[in-house]
Each structure stands twice: as C-alpha cells, then as structure tokens.
N, CA, C and O atoms as CSV, one atom per row, in Angstrom:
chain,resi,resn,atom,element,x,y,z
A,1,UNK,N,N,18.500,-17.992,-31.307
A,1,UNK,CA,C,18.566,-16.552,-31.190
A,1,UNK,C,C,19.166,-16.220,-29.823
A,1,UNK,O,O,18.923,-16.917,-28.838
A,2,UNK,N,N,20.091,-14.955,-29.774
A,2,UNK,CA,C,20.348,-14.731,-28.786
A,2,UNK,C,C,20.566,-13.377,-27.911
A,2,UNK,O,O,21.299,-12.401,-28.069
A,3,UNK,N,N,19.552,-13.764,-26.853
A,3,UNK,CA,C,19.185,-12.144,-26.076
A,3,UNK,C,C,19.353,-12.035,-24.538
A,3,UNK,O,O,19.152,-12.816,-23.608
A,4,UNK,N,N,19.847,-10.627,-24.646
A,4,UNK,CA,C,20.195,-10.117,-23.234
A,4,UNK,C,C,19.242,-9.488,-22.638
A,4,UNK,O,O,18.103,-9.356,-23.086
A,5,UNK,N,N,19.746,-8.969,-21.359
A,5,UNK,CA,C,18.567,-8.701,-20.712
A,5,UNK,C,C,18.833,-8.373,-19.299
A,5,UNK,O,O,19.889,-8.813,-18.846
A,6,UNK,N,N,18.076,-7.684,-18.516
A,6,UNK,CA,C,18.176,-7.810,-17.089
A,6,UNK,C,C,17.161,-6.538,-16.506
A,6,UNK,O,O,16.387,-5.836,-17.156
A,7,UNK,N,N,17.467,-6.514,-15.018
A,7,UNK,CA,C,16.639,-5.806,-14.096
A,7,UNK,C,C,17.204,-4.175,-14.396
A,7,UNK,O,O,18.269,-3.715,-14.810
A,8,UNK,N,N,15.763,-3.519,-13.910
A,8,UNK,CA,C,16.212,-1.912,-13.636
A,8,UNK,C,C,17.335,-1.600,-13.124
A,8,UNK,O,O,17.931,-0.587,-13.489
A,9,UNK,N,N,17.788,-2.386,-12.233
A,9,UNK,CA,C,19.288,-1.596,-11.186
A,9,UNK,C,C,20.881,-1.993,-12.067
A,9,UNK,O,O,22.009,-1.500,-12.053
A,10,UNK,N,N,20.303,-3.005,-12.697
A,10,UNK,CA,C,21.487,-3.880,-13.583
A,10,UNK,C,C,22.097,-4.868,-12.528
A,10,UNK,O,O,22.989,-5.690,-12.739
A,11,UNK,N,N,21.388,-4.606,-11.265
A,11,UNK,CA,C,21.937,-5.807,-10.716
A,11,UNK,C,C,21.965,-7.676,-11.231
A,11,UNK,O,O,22.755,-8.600,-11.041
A,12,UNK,N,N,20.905,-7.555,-11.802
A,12,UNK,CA,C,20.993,-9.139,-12.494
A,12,UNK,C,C,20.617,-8.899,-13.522
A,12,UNK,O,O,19.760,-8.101,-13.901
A,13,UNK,N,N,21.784,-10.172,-14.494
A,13,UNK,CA,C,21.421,-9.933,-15.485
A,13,UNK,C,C,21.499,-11.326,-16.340
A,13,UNK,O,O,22.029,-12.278,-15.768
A,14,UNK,N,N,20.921,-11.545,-17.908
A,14,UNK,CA,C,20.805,-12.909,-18.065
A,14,UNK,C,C,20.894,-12.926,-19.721
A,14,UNK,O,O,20.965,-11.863,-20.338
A,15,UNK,N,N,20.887,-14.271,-20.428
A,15,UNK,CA,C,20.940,-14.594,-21.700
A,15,UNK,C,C,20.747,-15.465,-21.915
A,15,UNK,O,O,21.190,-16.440,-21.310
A,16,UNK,N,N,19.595,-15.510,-23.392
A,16,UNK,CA,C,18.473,-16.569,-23.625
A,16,UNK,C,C,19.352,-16.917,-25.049
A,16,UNK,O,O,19.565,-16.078,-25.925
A,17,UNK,N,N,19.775,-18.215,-25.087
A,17,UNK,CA,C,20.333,-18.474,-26.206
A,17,UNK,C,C,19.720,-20.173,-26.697
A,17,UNK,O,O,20.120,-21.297,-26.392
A,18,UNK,N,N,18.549,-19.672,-27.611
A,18,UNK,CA,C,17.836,-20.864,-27.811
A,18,UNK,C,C,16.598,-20.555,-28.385
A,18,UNK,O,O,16.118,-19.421,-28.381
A,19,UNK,N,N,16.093,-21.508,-28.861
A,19,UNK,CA,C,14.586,-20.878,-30.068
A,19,UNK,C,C,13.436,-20.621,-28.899
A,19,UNK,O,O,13.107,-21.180,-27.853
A,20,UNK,N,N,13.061,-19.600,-29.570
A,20,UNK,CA,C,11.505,-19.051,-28.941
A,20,UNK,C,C,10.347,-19.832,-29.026
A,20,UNK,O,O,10.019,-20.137,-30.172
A,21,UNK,N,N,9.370,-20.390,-27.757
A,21,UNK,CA,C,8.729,-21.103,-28.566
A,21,UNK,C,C,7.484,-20.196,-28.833
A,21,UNK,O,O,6.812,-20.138,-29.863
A,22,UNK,N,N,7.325,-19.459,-27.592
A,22,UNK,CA,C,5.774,-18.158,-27.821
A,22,UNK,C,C,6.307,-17.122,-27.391
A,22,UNK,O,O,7.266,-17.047,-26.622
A,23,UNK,N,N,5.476,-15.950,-28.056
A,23,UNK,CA,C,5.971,-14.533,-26.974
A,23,UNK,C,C,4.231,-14.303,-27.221
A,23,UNK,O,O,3.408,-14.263,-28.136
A,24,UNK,N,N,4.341,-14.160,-25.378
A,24,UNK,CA,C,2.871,-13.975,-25.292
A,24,UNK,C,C,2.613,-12.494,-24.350
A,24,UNK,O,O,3.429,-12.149,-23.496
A,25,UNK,N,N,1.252,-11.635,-24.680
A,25,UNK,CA,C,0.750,-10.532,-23.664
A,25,UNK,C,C,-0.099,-11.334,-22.701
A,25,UNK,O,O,-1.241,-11.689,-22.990
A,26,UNK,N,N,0.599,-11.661,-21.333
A,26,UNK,CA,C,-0.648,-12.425,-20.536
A,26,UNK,C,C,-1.451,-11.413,-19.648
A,26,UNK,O,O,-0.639,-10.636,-19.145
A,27,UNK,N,N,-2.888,-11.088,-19.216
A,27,UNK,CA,C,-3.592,-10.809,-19.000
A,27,UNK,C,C,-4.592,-11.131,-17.538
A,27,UNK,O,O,-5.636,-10.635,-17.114
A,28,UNK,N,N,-3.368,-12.577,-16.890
A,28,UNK,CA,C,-3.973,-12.979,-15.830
A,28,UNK,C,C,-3.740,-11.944,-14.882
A,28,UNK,O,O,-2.902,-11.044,-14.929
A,29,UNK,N,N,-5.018,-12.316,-13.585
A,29,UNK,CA,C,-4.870,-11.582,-12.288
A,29,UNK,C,C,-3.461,-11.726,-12.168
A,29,UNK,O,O,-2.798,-10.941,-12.845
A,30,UNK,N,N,-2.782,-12.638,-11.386
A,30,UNK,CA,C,-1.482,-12.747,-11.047
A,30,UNK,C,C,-0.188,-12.144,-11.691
A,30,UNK,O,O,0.720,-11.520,-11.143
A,31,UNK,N,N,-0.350,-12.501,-13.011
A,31,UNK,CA,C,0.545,-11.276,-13.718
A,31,UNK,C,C,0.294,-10.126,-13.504
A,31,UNK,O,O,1.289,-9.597,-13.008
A,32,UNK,N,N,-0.930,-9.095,-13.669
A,32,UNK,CA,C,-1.348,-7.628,-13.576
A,32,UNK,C,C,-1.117,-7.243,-11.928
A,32,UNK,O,O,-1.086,-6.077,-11.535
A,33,UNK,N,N,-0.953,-8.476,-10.999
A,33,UNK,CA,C,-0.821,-8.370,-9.476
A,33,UNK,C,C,0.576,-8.021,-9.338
A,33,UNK,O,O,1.044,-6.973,-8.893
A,34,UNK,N,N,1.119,-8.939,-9.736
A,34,UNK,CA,C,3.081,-9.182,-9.474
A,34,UNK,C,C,3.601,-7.935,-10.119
A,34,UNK,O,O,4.114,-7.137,-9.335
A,35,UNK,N,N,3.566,-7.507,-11.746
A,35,UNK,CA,C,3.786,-6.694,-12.398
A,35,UNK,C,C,3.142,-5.011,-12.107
A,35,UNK,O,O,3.793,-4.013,-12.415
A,36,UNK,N,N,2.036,-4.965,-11.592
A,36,UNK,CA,C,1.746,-3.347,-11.058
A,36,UNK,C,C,1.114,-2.968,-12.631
A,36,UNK,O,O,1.100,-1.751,-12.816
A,37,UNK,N,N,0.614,-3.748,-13.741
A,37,UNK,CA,C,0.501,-3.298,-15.241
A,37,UNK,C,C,-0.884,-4.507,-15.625
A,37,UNK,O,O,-1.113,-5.694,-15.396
A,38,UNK,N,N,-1.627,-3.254,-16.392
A,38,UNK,CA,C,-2.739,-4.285,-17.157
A,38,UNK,C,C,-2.582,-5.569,-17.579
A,38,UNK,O,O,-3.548,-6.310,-17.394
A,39,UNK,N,N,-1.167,-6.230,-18.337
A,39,UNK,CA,C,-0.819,-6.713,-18.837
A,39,UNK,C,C,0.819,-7.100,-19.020
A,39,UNK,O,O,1.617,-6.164,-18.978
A,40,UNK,N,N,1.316,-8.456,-19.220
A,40,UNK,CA,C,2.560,-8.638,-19.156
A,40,UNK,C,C,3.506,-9.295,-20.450
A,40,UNK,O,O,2.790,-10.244,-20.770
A,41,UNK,N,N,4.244,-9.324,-21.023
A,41,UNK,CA,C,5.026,-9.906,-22.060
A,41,UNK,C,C,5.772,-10.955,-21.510
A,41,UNK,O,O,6.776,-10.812,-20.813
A,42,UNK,N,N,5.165,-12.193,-21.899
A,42,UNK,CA,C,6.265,-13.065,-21.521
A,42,UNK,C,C,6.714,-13.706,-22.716
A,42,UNK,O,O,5.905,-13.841,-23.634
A,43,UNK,N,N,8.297,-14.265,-22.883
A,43,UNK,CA,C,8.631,-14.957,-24.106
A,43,UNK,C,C,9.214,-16.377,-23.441
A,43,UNK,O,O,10.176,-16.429,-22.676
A,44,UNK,N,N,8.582,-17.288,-23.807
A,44,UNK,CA,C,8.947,-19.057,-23.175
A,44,UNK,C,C,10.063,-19.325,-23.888
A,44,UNK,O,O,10.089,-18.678,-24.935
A,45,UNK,N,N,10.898,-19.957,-23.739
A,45,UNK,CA,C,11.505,-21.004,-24.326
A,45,UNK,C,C,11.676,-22.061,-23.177
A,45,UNK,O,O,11.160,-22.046,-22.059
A,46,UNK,N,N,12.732,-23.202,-23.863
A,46,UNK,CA,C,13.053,-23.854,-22.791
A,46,UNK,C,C,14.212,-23.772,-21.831
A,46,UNK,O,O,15.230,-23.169,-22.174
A,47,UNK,N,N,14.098,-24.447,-20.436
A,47,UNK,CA,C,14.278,-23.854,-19.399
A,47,UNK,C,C,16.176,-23.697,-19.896
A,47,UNK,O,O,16.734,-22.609,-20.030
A,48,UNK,N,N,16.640,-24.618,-20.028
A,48,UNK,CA,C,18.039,-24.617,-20.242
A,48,UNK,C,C,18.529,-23.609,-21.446
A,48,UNK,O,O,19.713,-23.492,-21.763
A,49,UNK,N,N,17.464,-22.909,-22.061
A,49,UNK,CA,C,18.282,-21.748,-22.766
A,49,UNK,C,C,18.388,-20.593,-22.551
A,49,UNK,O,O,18.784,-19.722,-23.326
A,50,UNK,N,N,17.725,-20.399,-20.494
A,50,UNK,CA,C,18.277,-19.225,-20.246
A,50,UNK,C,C,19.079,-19.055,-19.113
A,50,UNK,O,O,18.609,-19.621,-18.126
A,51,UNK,N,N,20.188,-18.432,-18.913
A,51,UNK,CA,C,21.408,-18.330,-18.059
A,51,UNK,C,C,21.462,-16.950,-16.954
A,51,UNK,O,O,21.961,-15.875,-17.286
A,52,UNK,N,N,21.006,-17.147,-15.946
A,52,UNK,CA,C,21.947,-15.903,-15.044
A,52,UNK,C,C,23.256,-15.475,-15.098
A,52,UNK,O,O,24.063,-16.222,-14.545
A,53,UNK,N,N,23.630,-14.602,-15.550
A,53,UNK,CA,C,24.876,-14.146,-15.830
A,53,UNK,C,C,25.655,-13.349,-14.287
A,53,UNK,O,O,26.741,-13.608,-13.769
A,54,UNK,N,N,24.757,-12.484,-13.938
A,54,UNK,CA,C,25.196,-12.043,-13.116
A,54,UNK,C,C,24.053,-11.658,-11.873
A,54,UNK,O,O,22.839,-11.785,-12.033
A,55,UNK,N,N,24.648,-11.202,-10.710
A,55,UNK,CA,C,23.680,-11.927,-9.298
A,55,UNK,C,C,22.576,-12.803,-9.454
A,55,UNK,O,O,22.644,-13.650,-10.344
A,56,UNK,N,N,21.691,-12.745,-8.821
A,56,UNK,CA,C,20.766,-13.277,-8.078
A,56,UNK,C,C,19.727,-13.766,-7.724
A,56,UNK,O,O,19.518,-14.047,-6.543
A,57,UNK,N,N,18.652,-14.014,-8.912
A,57,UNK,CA,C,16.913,-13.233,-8.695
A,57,UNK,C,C,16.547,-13.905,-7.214
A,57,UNK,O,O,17.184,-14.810,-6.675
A,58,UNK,N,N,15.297,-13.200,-6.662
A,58,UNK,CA,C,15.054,-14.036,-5.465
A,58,UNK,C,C,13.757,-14.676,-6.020
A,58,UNK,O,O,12.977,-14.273,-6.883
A,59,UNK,N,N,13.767,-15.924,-5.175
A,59,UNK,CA,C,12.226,-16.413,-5.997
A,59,UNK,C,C,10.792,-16.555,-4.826
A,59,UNK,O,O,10.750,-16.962,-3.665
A,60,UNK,N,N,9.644,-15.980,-5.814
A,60,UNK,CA,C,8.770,-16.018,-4.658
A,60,UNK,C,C,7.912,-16.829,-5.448
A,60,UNK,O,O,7.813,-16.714,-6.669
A,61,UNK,N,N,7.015,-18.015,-4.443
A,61,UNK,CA,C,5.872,-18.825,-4.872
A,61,UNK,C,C,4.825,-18.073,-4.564
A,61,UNK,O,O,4.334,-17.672,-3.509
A,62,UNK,N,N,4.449,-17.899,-6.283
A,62,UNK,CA,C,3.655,-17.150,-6.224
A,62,UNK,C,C,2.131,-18.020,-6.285
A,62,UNK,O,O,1.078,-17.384,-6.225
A,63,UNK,N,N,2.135,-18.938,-6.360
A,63,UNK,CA,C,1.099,-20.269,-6.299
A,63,UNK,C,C,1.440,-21.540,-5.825
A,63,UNK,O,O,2.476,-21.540,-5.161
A,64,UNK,N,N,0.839,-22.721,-5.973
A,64,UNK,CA,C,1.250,-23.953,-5.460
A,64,UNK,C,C,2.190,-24.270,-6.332
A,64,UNK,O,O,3.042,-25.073,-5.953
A,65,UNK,N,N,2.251,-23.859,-7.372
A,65,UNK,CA,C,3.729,-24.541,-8.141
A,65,UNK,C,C,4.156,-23.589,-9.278
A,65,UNK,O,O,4.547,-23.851,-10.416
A,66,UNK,N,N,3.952,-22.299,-8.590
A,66,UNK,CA,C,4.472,-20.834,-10.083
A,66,UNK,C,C,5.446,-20.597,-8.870
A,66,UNK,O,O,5.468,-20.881,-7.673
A,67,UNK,N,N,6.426,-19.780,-9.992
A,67,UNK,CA,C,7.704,-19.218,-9.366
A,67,UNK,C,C,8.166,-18.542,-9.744
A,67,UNK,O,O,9.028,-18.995,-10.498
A,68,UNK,N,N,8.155,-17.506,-9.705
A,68,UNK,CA,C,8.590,-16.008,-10.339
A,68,UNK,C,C,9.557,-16.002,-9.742
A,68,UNK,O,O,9.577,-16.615,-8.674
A,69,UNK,N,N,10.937,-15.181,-10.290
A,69,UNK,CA,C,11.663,-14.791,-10.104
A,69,UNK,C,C,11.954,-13.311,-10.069
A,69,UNK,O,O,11.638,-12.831,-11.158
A,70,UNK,N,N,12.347,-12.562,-9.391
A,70,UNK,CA,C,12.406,-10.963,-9.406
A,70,UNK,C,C,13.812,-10.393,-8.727
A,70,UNK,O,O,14.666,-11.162,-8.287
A,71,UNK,N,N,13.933,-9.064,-8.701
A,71,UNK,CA,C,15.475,-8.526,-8.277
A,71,UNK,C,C,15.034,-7.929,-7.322
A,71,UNK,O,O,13.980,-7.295,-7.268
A,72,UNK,N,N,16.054,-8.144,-6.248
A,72,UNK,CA,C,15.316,-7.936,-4.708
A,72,UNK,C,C,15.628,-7.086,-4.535
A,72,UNK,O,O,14.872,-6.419,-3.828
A,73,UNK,N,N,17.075,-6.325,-5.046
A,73,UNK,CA,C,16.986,-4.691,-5.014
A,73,UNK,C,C,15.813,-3.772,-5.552
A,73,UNK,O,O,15.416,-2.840,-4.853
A,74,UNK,N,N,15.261,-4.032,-6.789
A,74,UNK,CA,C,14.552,-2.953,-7.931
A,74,UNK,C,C,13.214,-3.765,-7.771
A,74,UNK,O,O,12.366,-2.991,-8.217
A,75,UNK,N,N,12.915,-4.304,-7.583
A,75,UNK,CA,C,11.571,-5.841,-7.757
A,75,UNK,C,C,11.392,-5.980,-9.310
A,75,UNK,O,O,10.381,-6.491,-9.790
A,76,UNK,N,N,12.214,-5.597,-9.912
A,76,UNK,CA,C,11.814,-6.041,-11.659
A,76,UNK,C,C,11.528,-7.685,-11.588
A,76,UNK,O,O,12.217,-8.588,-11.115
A,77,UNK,N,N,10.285,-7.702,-12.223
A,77,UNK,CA,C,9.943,-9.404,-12.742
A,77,UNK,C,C,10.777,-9.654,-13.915
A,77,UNK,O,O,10.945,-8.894,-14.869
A,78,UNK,N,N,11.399,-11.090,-13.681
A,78,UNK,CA,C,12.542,-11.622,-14.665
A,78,UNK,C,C,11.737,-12.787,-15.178
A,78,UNK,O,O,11.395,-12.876,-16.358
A,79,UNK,N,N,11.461,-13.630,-14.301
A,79,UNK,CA,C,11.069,-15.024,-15.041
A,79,UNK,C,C,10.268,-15.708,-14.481
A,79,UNK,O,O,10.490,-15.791,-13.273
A,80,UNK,N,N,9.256,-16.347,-14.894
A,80,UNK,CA,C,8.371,-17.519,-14.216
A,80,UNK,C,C,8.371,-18.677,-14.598
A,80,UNK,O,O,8.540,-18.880,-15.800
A,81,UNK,N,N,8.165,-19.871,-13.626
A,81,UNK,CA,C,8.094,-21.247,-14.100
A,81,UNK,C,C,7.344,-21.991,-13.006
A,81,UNK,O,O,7.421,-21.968,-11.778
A,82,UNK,N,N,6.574,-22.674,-13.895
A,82,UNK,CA,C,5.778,-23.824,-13.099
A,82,UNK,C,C,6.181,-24.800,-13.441
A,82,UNK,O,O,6.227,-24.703,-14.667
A,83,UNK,N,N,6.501,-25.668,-13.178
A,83,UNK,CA,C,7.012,-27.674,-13.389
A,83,UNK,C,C,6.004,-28.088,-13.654
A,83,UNK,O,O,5.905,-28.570,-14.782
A,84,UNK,N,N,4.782,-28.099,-12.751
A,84,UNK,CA,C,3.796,-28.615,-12.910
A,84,UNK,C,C,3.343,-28.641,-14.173
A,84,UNK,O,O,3.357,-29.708,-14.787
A,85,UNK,N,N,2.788,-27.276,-14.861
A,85,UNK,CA,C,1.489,-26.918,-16.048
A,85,UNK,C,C,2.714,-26.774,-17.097
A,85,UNK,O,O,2.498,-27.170,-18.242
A,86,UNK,N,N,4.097,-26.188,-16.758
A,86,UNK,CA,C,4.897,-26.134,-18.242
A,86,UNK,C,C,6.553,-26.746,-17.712
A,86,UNK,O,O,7.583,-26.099,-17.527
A,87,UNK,N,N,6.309,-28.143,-17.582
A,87,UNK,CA,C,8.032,-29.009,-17.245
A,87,UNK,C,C,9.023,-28.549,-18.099
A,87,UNK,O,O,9.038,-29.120,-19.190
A,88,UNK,N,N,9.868,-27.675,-17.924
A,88,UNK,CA,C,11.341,-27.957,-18.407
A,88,UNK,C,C,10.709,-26.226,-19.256
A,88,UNK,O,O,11.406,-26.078,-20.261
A,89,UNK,N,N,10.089,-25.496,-19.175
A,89,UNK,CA,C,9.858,-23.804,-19.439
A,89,UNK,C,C,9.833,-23.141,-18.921
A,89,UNK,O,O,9.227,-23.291,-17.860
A,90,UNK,N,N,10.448,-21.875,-19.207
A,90,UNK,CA,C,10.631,-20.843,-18.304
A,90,UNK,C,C,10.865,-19.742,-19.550
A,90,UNK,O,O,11.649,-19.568,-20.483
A,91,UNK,N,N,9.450,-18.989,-18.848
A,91,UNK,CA,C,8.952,-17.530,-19.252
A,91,UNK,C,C,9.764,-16.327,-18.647
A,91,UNK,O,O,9.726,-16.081,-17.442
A,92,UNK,N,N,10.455,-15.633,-19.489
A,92,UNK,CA,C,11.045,-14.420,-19.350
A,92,UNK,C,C,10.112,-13.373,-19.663
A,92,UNK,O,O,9.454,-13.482,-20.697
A,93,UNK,N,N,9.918,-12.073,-18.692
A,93,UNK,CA,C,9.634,-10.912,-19.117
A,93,UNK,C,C,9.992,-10.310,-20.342
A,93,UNK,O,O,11.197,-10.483,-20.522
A,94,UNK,N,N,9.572,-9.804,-21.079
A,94,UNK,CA,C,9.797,-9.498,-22.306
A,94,UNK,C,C,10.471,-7.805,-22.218
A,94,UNK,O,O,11.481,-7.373,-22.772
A,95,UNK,N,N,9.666,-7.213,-21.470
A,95,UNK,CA,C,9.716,-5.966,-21.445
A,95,UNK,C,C,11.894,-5.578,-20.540
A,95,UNK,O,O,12.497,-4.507,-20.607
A,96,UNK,N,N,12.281,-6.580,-20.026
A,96,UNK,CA,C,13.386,-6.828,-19.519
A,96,UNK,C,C,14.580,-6.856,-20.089
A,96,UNK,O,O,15.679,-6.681,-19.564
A,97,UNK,N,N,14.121,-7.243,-21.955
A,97,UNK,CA,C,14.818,-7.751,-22.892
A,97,UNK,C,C,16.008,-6.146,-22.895
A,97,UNK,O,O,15.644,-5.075,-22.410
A,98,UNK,N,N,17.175,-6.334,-23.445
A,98,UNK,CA,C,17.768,-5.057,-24.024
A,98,UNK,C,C,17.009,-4.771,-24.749
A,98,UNK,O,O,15.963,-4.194,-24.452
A,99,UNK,N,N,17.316,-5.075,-25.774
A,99,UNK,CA,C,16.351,-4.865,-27.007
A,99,UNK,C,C,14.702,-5.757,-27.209
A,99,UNK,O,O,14.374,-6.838,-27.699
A,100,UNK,N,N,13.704,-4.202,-26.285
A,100,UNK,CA,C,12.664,-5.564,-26.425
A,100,UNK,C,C,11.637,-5.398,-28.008
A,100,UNK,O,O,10.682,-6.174,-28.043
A,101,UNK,N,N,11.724,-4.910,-28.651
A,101,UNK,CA,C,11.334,-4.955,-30.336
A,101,UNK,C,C,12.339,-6.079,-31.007
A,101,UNK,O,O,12.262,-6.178,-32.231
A,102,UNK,N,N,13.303,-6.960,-30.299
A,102,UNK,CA,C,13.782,-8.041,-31.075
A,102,UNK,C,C,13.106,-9.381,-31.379
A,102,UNK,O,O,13.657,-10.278,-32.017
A,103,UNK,N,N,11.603,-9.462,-30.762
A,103,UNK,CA,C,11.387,-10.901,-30.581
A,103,UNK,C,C,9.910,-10.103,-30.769
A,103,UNK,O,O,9.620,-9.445,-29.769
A,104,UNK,N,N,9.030,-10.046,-31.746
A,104,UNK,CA,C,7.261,-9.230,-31.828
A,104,UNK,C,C,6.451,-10.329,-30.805
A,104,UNK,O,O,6.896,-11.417,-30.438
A,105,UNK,N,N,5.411,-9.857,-30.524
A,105,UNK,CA,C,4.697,-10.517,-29.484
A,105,UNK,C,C,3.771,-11.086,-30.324
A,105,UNK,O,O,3.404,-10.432,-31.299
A,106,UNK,N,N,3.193,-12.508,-30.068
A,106,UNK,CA,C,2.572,-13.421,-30.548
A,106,UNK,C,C,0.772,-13.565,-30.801
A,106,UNK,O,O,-0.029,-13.694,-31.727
A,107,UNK,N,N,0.793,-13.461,-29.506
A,107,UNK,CA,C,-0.446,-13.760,-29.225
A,107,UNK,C,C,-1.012,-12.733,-27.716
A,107,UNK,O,O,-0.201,-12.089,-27.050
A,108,UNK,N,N,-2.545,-12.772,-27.397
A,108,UNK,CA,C,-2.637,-12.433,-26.255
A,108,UNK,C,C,-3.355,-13.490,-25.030
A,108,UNK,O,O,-4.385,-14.092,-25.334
A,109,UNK,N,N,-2.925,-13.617,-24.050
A,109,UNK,CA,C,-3.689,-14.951,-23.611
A,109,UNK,C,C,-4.044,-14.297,-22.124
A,109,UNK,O,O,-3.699,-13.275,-21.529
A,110,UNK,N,N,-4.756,-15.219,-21.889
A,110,UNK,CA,C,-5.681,-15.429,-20.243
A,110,UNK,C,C,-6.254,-13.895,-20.556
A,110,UNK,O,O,-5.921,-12.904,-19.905
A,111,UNK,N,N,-7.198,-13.893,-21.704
A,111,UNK,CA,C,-8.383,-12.678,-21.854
A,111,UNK,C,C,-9.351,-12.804,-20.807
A,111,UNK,O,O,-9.816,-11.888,-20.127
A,112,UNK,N,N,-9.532,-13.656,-20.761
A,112,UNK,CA,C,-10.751,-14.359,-19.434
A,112,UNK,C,C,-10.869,-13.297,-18.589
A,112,UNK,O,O,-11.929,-12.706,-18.386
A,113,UNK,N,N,-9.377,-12.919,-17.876
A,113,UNK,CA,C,-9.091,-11.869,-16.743
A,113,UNK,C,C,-9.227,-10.651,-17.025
A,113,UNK,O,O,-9.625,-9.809,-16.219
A,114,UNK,N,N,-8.944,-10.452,-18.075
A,114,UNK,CA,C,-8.350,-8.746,-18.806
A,114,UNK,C,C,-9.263,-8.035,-18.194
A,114,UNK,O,O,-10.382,-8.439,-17.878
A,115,UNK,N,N,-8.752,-6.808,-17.986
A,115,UNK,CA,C,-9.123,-5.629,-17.537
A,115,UNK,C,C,-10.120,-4.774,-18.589
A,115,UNK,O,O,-9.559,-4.372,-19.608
A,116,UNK,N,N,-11.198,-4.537,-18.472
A,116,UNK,CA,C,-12.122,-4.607,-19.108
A,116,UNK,C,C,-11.473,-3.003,-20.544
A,116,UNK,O,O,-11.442,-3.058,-21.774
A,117,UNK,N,N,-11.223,-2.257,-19.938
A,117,UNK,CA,C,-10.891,-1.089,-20.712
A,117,UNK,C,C,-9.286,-1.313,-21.822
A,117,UNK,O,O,-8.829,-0.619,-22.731
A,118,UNK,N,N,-8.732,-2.851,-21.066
A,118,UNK,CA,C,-7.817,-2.948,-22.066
A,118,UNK,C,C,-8.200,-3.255,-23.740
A,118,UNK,O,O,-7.572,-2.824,-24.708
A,119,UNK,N,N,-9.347,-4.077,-23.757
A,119,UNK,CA,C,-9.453,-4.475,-24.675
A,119,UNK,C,C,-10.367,-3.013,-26.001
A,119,UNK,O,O,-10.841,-3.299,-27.100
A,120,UNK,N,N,-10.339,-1.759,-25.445
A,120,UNK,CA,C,-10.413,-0.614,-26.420
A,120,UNK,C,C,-8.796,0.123,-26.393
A,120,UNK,O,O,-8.509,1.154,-27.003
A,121,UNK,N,N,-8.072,-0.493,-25.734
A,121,UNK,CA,C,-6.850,0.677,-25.340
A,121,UNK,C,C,-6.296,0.893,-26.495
A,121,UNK,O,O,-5.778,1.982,-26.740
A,122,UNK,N,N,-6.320,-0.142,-27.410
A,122,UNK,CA,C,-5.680,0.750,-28.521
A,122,UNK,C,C,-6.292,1.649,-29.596
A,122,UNK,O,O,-5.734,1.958,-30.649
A,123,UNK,N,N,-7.660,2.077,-29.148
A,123,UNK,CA,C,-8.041,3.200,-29.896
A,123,UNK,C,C,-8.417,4.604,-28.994
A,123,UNK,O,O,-9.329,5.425,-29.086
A,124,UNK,N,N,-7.082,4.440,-27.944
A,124,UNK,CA,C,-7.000,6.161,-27.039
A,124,UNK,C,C,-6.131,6.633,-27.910
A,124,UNK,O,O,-5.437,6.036,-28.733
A,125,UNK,N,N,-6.267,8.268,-27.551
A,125,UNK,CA,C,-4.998,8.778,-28.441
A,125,UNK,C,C,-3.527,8.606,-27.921
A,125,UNK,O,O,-3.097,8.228,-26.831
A,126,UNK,N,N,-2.916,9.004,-29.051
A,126,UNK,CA,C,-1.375,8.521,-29.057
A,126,UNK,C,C,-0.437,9.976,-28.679
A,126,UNK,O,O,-0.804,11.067,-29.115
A,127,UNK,N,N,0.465,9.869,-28.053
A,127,UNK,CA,C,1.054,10.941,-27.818
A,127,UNK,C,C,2.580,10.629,-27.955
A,127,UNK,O,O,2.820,9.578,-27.360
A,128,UNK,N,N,3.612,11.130,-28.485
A,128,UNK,CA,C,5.166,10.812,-28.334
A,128,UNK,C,C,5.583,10.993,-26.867
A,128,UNK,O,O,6.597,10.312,-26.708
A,129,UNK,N,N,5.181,11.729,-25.513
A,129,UNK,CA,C,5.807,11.638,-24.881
A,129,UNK,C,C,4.414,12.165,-23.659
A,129,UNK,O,O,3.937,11.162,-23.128
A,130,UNK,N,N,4.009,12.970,-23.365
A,130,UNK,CA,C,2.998,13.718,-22.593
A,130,UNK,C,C,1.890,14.370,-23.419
A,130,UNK,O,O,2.020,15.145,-24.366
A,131,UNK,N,N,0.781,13.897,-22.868
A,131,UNK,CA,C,-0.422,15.206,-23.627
A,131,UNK,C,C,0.256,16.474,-23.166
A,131,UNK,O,O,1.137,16.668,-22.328
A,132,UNK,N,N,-0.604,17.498,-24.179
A,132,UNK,CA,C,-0.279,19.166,-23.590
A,132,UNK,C,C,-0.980,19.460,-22.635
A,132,UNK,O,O,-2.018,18.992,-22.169
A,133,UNK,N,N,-0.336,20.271,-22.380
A,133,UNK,CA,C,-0.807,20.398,-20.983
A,133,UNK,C,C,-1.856,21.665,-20.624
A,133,UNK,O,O,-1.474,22.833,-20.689
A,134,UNK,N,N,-3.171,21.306,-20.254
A,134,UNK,CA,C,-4.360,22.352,-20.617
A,134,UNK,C,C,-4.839,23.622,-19.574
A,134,UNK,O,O,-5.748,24.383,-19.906
C-alpha cells in the first residue's frame, strides 16, 4: 500500500510504500507527553518502507533507545523507532497521513497509562463542528 504524508508546514514530507503491520491508538505517558493529546495513532511497518521525500525531521531521544522524529519548524510528530524493543520498525503518526481514514486503526495499546476519562470519551456528545453557544 501506498501513503503520503507529512508535517503541518509541508516542510517534510514522506511515503510509506509497503504492508502495514499494526495501526495502533497508543496511550503511553510519552506519547500523550511528545504529542500534547490523550492519545496517539501510530501505523508500523518496516523500517525500509518509509522514505523522506522532502527536508528533514530532527530527531530527539526521547529514551535510552526511542527516537522520534519531528519538524523543527511546526514540531509535528512524524515517526518513532527503537532498535532495541522493535529492530528494523518504524512507527509513523497516523494522524500525519494525507489521507488519514486510509489505513482504520487496529487496536488500542499501553491502556496501563490512559488517561482515566479517555476510556468513557466516546460516550460525550458529538458535535459537527462547536457546541452552541449558551
């Protein structure tokens, strides 16, 4: 399968051309830290099926052996990889995707962490754009 993608500014940008192996909602501290969000979409494959096309990401260690990648203009999170816990994978942001309804999300993982009110969030009400305003 093959998907595009990149940062808020369009400064970098990239393409995953290769089978999916998970698309996961992760839930760890460190994701909800890096990301500014309850929760994060990542989709793995392996490392050689995804390409920087254009500039740069900068990479920050974000642990003894995680490595996020992000756009140092916009700070959009692009990609993470550990060698260590996953050799030769690398997790893309999902939410980054052009089209991110092309690839459905799998599973939800590292609940352990979750933010306690996520796990009712999907029975708040729904709104198309803003509540009214009272």
């Amino acid at each position: 399968m093959r998907i595009s993608g990149g940062c808020h500014c369009g400064a970098i940008r990239y393409q995953v051309d290769g089978d999916l192996i998970v698309h996961a909602l992760c839930h760890c501290a460190d994701c909800r830290r890096h990301a500014g969000a309850p929760m994060v979409g990542w989709a793995m494959y392996a490392e050689d099926a995804v390409e920087v096309t254009q500039g740069e990401p900068k990479v920050y260690a974000s642990s003894e052996h995680g490595r996020r990648q992000f756009c140092a203009n916009c700070g959009t999170g692009l990609f993470y990889t550990n060698a260590n816990m996953l050799p030769g994978i690398i997790d893309v942001q999902s939410g980054t995707y052009d089209d991110p309804d092309a690839v459905p999300v799998m599973v939800h993982v590292q609940v352990a962490e979750r933010v306690s009110w996520m796990e009712r969030a999907h029975e708040l009400p729904l709104f198309d754009r803003y509540p009214p305003q009272t």
